[in-house]
RODREN-953413 format. One line per field, with one value per residue: x, y, z of N, C-alpha, C in turn. Coordinates in pm, whole numbers, plus 50000, padded with zeros to 5 digits. Each point is the difference from the previous one (the first is absolute). Layout:
<sites>
n_x = [X  ...] $
n_y = [Y  ...] $
n_z = [Z  ...] $
ca_x = [X  ...] $
ca_y = [Y  ...] $
ca_z = [Z  ...] $
c_x = [X  ...] $
c_y = [Y  ...] $
c_z = [Z  ...] $
</sites>
This chain:
<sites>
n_x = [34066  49987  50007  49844  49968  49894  49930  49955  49902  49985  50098  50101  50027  50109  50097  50094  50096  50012  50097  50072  50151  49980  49968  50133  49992  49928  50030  50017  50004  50051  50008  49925  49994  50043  50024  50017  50036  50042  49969  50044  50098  49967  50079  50044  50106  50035  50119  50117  50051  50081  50027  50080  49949  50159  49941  49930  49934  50070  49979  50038  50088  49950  50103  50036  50057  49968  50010  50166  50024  49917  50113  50158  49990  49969  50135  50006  49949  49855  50017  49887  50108  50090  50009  49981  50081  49947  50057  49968  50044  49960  50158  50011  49886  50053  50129  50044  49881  50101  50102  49894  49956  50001  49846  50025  49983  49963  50147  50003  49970  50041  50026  50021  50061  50073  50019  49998  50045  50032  50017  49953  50044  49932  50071  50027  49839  49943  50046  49956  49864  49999  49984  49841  49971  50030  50004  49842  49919  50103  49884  49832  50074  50065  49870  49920  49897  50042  49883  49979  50112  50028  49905  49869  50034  49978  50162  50036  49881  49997  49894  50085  50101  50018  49832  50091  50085  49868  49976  49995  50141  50004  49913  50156  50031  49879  50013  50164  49959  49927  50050  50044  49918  49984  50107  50042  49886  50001  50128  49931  49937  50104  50080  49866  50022  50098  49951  49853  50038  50084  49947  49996  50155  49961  50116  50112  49950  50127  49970  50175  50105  50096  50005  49886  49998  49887  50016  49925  50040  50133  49981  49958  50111  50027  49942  49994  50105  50021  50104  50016  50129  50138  50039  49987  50104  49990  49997  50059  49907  49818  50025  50001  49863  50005  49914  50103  49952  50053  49901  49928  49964  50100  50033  50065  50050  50001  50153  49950  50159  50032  50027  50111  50112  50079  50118  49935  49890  50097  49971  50075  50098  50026  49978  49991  50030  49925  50054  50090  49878  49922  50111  50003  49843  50077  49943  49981  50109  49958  50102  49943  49992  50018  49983  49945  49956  50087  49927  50007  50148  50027  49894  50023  50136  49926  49902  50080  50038  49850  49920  50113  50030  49906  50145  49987  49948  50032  49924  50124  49891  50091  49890  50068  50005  49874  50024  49886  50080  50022  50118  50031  50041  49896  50058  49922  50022  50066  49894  50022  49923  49984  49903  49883  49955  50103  50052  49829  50069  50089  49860  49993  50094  50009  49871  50030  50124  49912  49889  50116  49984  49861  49994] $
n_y = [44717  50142  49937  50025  50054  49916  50147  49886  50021  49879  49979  49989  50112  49901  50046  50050  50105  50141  50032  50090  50012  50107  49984  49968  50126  50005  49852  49990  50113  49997  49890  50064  50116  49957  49932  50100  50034  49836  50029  50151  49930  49936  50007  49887  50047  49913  50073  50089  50042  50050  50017  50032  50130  50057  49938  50069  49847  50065  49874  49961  50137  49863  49920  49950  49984  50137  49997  49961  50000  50101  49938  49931  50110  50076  49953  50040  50104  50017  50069  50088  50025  50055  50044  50080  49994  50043  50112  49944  49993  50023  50001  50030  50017  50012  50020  50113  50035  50009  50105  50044  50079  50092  50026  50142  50061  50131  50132  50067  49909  49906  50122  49973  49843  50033  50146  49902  49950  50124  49994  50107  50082  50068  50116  49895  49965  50136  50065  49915  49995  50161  49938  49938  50081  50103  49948  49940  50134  50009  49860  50053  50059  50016  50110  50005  49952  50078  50139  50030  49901  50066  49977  50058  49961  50065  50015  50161  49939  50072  50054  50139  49960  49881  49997  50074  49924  49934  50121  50078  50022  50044  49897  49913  50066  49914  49926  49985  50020  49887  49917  50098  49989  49919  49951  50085  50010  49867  50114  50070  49868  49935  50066  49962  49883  49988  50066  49924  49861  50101  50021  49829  50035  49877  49969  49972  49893  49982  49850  49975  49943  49927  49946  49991  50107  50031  50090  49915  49928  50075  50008  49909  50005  50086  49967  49892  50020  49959  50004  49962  49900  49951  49849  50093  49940  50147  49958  50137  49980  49993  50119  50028  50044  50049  50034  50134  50007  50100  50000  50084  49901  49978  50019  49927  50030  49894  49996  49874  49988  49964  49852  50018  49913  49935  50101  50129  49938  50042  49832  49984  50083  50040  49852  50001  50081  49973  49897  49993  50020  49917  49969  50002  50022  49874  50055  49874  49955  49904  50011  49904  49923  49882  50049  49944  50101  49911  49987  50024  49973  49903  49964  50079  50003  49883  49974  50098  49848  49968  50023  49987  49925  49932  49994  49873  50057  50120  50051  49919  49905  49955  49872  49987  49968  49916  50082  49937  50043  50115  49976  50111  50093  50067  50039  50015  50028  50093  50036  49888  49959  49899  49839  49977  49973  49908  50100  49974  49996  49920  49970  50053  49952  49860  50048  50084  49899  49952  50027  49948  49904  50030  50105] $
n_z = [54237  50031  50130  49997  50130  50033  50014  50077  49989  50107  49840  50115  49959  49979  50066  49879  50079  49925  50082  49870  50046  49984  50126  50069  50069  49854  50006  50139  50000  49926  50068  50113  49927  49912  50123  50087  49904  49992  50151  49978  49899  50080  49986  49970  50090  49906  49913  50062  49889  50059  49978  50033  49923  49964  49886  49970  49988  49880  49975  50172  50047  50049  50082  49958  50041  50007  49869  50036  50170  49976  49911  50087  50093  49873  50004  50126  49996  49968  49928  50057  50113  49926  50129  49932  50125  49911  49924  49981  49901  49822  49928  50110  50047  49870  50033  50160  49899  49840  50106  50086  49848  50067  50033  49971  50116  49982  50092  49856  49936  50123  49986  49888  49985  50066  49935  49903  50064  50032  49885  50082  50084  49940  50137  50136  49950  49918  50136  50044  49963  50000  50121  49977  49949  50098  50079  49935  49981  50073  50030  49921  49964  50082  50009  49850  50033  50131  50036  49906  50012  50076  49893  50031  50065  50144  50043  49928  50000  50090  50034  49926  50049  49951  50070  50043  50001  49962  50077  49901  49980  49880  50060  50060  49964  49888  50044  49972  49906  49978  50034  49969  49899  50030  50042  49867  49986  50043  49890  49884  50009  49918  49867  49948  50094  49919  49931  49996  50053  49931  49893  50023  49915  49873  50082  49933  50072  50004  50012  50040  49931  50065  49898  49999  50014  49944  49909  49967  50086  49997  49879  50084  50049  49900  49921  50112  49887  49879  49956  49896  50114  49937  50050  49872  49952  49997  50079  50048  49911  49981  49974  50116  49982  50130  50081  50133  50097  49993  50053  50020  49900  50041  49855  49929  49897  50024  49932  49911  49979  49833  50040  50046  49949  50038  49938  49995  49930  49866  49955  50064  50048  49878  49975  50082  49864  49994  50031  49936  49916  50037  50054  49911  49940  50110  50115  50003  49980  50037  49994  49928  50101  49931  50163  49982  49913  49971  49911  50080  50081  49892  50016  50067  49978  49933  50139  50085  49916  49994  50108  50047  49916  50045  50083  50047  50072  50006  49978  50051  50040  50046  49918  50099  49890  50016  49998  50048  49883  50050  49939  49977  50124  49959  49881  50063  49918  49977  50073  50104  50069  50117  49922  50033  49859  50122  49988  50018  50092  49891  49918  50122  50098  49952  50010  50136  49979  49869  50072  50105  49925  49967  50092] $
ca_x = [49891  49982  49891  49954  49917  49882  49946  49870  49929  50025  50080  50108  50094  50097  50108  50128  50078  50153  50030  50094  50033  50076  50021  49943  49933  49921  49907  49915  49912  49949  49937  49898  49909  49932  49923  49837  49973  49973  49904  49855  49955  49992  50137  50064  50177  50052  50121  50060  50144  50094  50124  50098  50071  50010  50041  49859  49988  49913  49968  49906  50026  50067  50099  50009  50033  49869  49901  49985  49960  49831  49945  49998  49946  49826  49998  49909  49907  49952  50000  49935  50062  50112  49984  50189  49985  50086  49899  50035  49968  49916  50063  50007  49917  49937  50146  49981  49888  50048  50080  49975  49867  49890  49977  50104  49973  50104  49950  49905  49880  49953  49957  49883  49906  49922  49934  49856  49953  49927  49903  49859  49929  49994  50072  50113  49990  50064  50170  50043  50006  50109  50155  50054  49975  50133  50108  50006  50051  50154  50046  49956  50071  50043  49912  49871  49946  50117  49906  49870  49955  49941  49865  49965  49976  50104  50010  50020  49866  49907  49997  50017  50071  50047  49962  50027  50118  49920  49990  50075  50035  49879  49906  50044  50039  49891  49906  50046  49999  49847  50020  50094  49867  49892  50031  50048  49875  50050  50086  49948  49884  50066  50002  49885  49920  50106  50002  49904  50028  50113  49891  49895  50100  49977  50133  49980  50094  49962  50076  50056  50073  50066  49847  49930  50055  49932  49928  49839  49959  50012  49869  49850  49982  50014  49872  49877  49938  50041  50046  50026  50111  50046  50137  50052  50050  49903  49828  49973  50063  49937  49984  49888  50037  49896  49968  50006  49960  50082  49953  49949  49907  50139  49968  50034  49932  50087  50004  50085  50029  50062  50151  50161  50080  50165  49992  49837  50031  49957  49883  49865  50025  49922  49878  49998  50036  49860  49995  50116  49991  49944  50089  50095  49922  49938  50061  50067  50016  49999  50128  49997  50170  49954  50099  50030  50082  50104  50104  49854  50099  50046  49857  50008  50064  49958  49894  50094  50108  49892  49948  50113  49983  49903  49985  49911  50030  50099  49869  49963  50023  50023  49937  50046  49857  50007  50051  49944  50026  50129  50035  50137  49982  50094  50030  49897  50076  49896  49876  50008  49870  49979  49897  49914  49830  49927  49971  49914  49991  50064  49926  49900  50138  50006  49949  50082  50116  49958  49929  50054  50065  49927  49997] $
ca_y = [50097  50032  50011  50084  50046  50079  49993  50026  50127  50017  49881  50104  49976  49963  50127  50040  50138  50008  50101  50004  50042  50165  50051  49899  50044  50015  49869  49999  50095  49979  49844  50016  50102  49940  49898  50081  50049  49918  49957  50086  49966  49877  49875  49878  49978  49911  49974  50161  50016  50061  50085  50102  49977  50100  50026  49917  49955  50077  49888  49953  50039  49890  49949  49889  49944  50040  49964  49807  49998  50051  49953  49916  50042  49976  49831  49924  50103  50072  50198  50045  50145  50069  50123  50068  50164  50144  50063  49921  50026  49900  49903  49939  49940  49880  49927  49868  49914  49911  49917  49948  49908  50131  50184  50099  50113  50084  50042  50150  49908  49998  50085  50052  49857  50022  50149  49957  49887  50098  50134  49979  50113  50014  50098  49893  49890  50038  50015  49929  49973  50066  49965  49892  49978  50073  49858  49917  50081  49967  49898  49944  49932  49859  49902  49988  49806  49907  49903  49966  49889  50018  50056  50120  49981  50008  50085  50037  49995  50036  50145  49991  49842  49894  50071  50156  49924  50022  50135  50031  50119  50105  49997  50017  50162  50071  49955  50110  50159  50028  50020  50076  50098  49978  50076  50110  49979  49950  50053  50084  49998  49995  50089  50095  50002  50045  50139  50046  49977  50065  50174  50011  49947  49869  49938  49921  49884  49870  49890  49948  49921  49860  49893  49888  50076  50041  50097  49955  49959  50148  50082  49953  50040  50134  50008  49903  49912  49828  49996  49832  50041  49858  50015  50005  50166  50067  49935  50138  50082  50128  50138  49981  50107  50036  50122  49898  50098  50035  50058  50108  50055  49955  49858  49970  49914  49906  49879  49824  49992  49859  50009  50015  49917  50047  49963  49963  49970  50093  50045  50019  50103  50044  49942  50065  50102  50061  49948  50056  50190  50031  49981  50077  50078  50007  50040  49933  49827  49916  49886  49892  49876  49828  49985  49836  49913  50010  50123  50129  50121  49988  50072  50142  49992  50000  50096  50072  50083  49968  50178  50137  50007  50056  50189  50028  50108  49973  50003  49828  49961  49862  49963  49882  49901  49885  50000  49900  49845  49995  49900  50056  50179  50085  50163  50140  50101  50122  50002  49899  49910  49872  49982  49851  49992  49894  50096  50104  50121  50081  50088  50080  50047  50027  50066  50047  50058  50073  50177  50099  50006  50083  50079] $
ca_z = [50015  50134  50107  50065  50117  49977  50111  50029  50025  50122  50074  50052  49878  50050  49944  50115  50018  49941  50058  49987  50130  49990  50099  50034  50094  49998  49963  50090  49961  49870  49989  50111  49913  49917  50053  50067  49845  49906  50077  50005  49864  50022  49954  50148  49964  50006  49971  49932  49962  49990  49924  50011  49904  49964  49878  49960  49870  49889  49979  50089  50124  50074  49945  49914  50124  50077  49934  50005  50069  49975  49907  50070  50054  49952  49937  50092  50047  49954  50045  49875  49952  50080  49998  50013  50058  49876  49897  49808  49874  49977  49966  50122  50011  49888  49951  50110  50013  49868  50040  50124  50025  50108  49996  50051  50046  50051  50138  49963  49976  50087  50099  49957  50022  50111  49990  49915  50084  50126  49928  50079  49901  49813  49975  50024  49884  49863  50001  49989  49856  49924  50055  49952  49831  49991  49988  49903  49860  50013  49992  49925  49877  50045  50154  49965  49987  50087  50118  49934  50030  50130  50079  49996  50130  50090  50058  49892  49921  50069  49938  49882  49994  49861  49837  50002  49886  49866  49934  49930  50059  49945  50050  50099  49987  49980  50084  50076  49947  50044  50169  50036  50045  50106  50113  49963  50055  50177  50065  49973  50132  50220  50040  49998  50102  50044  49961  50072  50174  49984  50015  50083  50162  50082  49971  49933  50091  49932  50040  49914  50082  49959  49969  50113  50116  50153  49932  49987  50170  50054  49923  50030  50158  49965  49922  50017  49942  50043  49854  50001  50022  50024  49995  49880  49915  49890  50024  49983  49870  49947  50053  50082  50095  50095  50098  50072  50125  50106  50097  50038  49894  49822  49965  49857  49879  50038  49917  49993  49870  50026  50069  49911  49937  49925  49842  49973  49824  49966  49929  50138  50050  49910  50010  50154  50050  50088  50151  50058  50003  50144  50070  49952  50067  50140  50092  50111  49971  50089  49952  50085  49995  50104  50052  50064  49937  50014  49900  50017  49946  49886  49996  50040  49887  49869  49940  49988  49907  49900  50038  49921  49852  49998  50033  50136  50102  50146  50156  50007  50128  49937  50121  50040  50035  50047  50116  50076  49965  50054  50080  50077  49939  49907  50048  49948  49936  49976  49856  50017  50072  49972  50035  49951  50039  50051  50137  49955  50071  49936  49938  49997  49976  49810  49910  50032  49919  49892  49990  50017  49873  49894  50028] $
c_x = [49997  49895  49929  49901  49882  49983  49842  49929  50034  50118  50137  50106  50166  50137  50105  50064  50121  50032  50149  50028  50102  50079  50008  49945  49851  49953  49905  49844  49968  49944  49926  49932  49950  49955  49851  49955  49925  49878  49926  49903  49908  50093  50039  50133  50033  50144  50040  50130  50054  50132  50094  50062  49997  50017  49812  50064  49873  49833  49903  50017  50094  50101  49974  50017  49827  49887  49948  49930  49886  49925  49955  49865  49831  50003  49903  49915  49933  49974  49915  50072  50125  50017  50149  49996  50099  49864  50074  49941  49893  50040  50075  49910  49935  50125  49893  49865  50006  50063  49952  49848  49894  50016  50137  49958  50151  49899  49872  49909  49951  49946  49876  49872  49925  49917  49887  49936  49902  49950  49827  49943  50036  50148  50111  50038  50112  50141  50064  50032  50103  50177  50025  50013  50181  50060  50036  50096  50150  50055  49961  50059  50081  49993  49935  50022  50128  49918  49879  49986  50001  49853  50013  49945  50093  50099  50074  49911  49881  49978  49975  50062  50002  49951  50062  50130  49955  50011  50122  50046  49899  49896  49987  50020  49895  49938  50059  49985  49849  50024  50074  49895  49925  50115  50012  49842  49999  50080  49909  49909  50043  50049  49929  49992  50114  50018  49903  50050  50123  49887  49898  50093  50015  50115  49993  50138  50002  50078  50052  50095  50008  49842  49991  50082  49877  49886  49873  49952  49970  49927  49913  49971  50018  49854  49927  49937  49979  50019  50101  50153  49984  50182  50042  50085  49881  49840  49887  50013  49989  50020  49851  50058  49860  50068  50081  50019  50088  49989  49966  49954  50095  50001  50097  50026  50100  49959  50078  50006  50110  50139  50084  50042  50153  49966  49852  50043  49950  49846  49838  50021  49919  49847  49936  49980  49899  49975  50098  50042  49959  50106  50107  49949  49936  50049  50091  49985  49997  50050  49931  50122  49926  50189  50027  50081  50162  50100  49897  50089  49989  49834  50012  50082  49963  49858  50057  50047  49874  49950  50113  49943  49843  49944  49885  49998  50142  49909  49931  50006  50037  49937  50067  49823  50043  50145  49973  50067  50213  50074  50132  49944  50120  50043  49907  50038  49891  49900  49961  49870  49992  49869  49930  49877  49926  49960  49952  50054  50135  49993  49987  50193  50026  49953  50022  50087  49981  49979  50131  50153  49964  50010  50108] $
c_y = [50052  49994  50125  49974  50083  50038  50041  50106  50079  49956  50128  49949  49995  50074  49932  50104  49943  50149  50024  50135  50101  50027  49849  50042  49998  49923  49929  50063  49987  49859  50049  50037  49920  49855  50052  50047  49893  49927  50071  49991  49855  49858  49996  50012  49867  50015  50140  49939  50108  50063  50086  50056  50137  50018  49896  49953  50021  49934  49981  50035  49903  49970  49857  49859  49967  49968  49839  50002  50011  49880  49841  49985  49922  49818  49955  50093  50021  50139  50045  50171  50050  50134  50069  50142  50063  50014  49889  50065  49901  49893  49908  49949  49901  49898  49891  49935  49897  49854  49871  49940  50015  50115  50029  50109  50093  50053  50072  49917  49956  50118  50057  49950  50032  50088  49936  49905  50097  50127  49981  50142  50019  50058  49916  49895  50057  50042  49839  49924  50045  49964  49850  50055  50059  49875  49920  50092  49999  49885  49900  49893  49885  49884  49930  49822  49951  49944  49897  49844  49933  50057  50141  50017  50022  50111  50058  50030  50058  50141  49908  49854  50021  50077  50114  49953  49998  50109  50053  50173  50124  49979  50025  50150  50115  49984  50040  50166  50051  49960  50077  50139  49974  50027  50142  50041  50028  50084  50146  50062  50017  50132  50156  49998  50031  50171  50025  49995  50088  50148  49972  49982  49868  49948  49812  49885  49854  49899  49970  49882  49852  49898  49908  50097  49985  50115  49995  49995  50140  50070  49957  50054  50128  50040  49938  49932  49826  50001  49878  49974  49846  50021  49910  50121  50022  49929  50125  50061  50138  50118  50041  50186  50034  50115  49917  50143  49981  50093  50149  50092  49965  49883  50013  49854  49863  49873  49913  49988  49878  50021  50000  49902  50024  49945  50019  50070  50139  50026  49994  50122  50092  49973  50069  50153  50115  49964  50071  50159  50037  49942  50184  50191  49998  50148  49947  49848  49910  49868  49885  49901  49910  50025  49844  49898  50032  50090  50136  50146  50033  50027  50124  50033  50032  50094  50173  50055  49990  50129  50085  49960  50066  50197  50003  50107  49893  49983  49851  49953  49826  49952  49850  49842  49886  50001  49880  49878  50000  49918  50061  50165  50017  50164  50108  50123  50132  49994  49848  49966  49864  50050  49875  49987  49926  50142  50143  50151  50088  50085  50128  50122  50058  50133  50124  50039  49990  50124  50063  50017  50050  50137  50057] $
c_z = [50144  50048  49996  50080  49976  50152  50036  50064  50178  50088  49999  49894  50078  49905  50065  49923  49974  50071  49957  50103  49958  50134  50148  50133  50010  49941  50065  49980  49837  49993  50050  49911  49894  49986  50025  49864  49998  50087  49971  49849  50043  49965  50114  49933  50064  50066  49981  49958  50012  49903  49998  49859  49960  49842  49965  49862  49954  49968  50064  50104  50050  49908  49946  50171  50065  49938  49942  50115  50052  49885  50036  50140  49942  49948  50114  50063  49927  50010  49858  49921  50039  50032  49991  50044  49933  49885  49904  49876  49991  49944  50103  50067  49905  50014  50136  49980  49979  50108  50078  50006  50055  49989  50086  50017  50048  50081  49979  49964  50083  50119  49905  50005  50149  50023  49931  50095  50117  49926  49994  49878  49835  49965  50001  49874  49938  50039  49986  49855  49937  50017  49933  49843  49967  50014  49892  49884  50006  49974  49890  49850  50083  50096  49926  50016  50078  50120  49953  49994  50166  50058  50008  50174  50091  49984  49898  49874  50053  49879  49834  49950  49863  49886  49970  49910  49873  49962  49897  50109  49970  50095  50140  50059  50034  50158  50188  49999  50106  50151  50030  49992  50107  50099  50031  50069  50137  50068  50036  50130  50157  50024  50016  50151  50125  50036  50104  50117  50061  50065  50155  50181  50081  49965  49975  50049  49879  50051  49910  50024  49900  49985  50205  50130  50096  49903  50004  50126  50050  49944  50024  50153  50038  49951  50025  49860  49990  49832  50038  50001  50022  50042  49914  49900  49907  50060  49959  49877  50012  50134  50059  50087  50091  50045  50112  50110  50088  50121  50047  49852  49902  49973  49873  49934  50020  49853  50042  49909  49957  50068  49924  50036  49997  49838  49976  49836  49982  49929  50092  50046  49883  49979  50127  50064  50014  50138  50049  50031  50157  50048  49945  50095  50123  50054  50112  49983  50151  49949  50162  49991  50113  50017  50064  49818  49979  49932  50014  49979  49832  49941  49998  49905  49896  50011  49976  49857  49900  50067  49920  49899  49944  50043  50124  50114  50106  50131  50018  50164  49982  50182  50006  50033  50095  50145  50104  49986  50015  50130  50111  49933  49860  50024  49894  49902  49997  49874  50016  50061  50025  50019  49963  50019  50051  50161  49921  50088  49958  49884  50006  50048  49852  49964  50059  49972  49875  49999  50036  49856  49918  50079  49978] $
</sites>
């Protein structure tokens, strides 16, 4: 009979990563990322595996080798989950449950796990929702009763979770059909006001950029507001917009919006895409970058090839953040800025070269 792991209400649920490896340049960086995935979900990483493998087994992704090992691995660990950085099917995620005896999370489940874990407003709830229900409906027939004897608790179950497997597809469908009105709604409105702030000449700035960059902080010191920013991926769900003055009577419309991701899922990108309209319809993007972290080049990168796709303006200032926390100069590129909000008197520079980007 297999072991299962209950987990208690307050108690940190314990993982380990499966990172199969496409690229070996870019393993480094792919362990980093979805470790911070699995912190910002709340899970403690025990243990990452690794993989190098150019031919996936059909089955379980992992190889057979890899999967004694992980298996050997839980004979003396306890782990309440495996996280696997790739999209799995649903018959994959049921084979490694079968196998190993613990919940199994993939990358898109877990980022979503997290989007439910920071959905504050009604509008965030339901995209999210919808990203989770699009998931299940692809996977339903062969996901159904693979998590269900692992509790209804913790990380993957948040939101909709377990009970949403009960549902029959027909229902499932139905119920996507109707969130997909209410955003259709959400889209309707933004862009009513869109139209208005267009006739009334108020240009339209939005933050954008790689998750835990710096976005929220800077929108607060821009706007004097105090909207809520952790160093966490996604800590920032919901879309927040103010007024933000730029001196001698100008002023325009400044949003925070969610962060980007490499590999960000398609069914969030859709789920999402009312948020994403205000990135698409800025006048001018402010690509933030935590230049102190290490892969901050390969950040830029990926936020880059997600604006193109999205059809974002070319009219982008990439603000080099946290700067303060550099350890040797770097080289400044055009359309470039350092800066850090630990030095209020670069604020007010900032908004300067905004106005002079909207003009």
């Amino acid at each position: 009979m297999k072991k299962v792991y209950k987990t208690e209400e307050n108690e940190t649920e314990k993982a380990i990563v499966f990172c199969p490896i496409e690229n070996e340049k870019d393993k480094e960086y792919q362990v980093a990322e979805i470790c911070r995935l699995a912190f910002s979900a709340g899970l403690e990483v025990e243990k990452v595996f690794t993989q190098k493998i150019d031919a996936f087994n059909r089955r379980t992704v992992m190889g057979v080798g890899k999967l004694e090992e992980i298996k050997e691995f839980l004979k003396s660990n306890e782990c309440d989950c495996l996280i696997v950085d790739f999209q799995l099917t649903g018959s994959q995620l049921r084979n490694l449950s079968d196998e190993l005896g613990i919940k199994v999370l993939d990358r898109i489940l877990l980022i979503i796990d997290i989007f439910a874990l920071n959905a504050k407003s009604s509008e965030g709830k339901i995209e999210v929702k919808l990203a989770q229900d699009r998931y299940l409906l692809t996977r339903l027939s062969s996901m159904k009763g693979s998590q269900g004897r692992f509790g209804g608790k913790g990380a993957g179950m948040r939101g909709p979770g377990e009970t949403k497997l009960e549902l029959d597809r027909r229902k499932l469908e139905k119920e996507i059909l109707t969130l997909q009105g209410e955003i259709e709604k959400i889209k309707n409105s933004r862009r009513q006001n869109r139209v208005l702030r267009q006739k009334n000449g108020i240009k339209s700035v939005v933050l954008g950029g790689y998750t835990n960059a710096g976005k929220s902080s800077i929108f607060n010191l821009l706007t004097k507001e105090n909207i809520y920013a952790d160093d966490k991926l996604f800590a920032t769900l919901d879309t927040t917009s103010r007024r933000m003055f730029l001196g001698e009577g100008e002023y325009c419309l400044l949003t925070d919006t969610v962060g980007f991701i490499s590999k960000l899922p398609h069914e969030l990108v859709e789920s999402f895409s009312s948020t994403l309209e205000e990135v698409k319809n800025a006048d001018l993007v402010l690509h933030i970058v935590d230049v102190s972290d290490p892969f901050y080049k390969k950040n830029i990168e990926i936020t880059n090839e997600i604006l193109d796709g999205l059809g974002a303006t070319d009219n982008r200032l990439v603000i080099l953040n946290k700067s303060d926390l550099l350890r040797k100069p770097i080289q400044i590129e055009k359309n470039q800025i350092l800066f850090t909000t630990k030095n209020k008197n670069g604020v007010e520079n900032l908004k300067k070269v905004i106005a002079e980007l909207l003009r």
